[in-house]
C-alpha positions, -999 to 999 in steps of 0.1 A, spaced: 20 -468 621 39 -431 625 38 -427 663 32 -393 672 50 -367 658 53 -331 644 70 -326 611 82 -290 605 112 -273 588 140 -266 611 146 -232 623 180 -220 639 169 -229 674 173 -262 659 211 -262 656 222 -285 682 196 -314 674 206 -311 641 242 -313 648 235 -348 670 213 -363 642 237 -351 615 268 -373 634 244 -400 635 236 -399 595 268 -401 586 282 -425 609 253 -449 607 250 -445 564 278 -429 551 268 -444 515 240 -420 516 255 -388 524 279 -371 501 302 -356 531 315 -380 558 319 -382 594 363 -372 594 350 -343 574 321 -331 593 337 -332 626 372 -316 613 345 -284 605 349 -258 634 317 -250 651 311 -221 625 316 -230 596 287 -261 608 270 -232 614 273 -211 585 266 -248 565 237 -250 584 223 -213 579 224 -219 544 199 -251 545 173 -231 564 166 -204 540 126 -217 539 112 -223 512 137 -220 487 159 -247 507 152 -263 540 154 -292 564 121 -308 574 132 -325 608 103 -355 624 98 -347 665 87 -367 693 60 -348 718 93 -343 737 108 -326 712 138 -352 700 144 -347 664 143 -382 651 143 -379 611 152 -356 585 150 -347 547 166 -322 528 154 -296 500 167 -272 475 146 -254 443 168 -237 422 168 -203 412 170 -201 379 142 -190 358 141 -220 334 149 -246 357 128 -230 385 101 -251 382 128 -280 396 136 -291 431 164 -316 446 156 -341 477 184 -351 496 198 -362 529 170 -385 544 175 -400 578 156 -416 599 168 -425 635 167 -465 634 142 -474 666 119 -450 642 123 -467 608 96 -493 600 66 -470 610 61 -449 578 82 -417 590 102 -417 560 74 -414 537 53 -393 560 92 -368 558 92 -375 516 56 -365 515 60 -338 533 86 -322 513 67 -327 480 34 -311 492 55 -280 505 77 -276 472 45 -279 449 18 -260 469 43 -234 483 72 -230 454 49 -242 428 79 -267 422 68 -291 389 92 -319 395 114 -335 421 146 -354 415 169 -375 441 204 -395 444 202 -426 457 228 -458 467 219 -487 444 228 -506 474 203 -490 493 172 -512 484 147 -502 513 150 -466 504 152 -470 465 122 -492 475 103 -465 492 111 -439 463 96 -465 439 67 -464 456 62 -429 462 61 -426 422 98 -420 415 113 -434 385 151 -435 377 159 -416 345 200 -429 349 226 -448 369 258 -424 380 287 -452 384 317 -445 407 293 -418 423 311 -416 458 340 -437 470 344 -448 507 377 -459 509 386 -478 480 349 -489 478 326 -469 453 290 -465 454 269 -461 425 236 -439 423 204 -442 409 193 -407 398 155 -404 400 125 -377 394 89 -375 405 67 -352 384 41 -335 407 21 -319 376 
């Protein structure tokens, strides 16, 4: 069961959260994330900023962070629509994260959801498509469920170290 919370897109008052949940991410998953935690930290402070300014540009792209009554930011999920006219009618999920004493309670889908009903009843978006680790079964998992299906496999997709990581590519058609 989703304890309490409040699911809304993150706005620039939200920087600082972000910034803690972002460290987080990519020290906690670094399969899932395509930059790491060297590179994120060797960013000065505005140049995060300006990275960050760019995600928040609602609806077209945005953040949809999860918060506590207290205001914590505990999970987030990324989206981006593109722009051009005959691939408009696509949108890309990314970046999900969900703090770990919150995982097991439904958050992430309640985070997935919510980005699907925003792109299709706000941008009118048609489908949605998303990376994801093949390692990563509880989330490839979850996307199965939600009514993703994997249309290929991206081998050598990142490589962490001398490790690499492949990706199932996957889409959701919401009409």
């Amino acid at each position: 069961m989703v304890p309490e919370l409040s699911i809304r897109p993150l706005e620039i008052v939200d920087f600082s959260p972000f910034l803690e949940i972002q460290r987080e991410a990519l020290l906690q998953s670094p399969e899932v994330f395509g930059s790491d935690y060297e590179w994120f930290e060797s960013l000065s402070i505005l140049s995060k900023e300006q990275r960050y300014e760019k995600y928040i540009n609602f609806p077209y792209q945005f953040i949809l962070g999860a918060f506590t009554q207290e205001g914590e930011l505990v999970g987030m999920i990324g989206f981006t629509s593109e722009s051009q006219p005959k691939i408009r009618h696509k949108g890309q999920v990314w970046g999900l994260f969900v703090r770990p004493q919150f995982r097991g309670k439904g958050l992430a889908t309640l985070l997935i959801q919510s980005v699907l009903d925003t792109a299709h009843s706000v941008l009118d978006i048609e489908q949605v498509q998303l990376a994801v680790s093949t390692q990563n079964e509880a989330s490839y998992g979850l996307y199965l469920r939600l009514g993703f299906t994997v249309f290929g496999t991206e081998l050598h997709a990142m490589k962490i170290d001398s490790s690499y990581v492949d990706e199932y590519h996957m889409v959701k058609f919401l009409k």
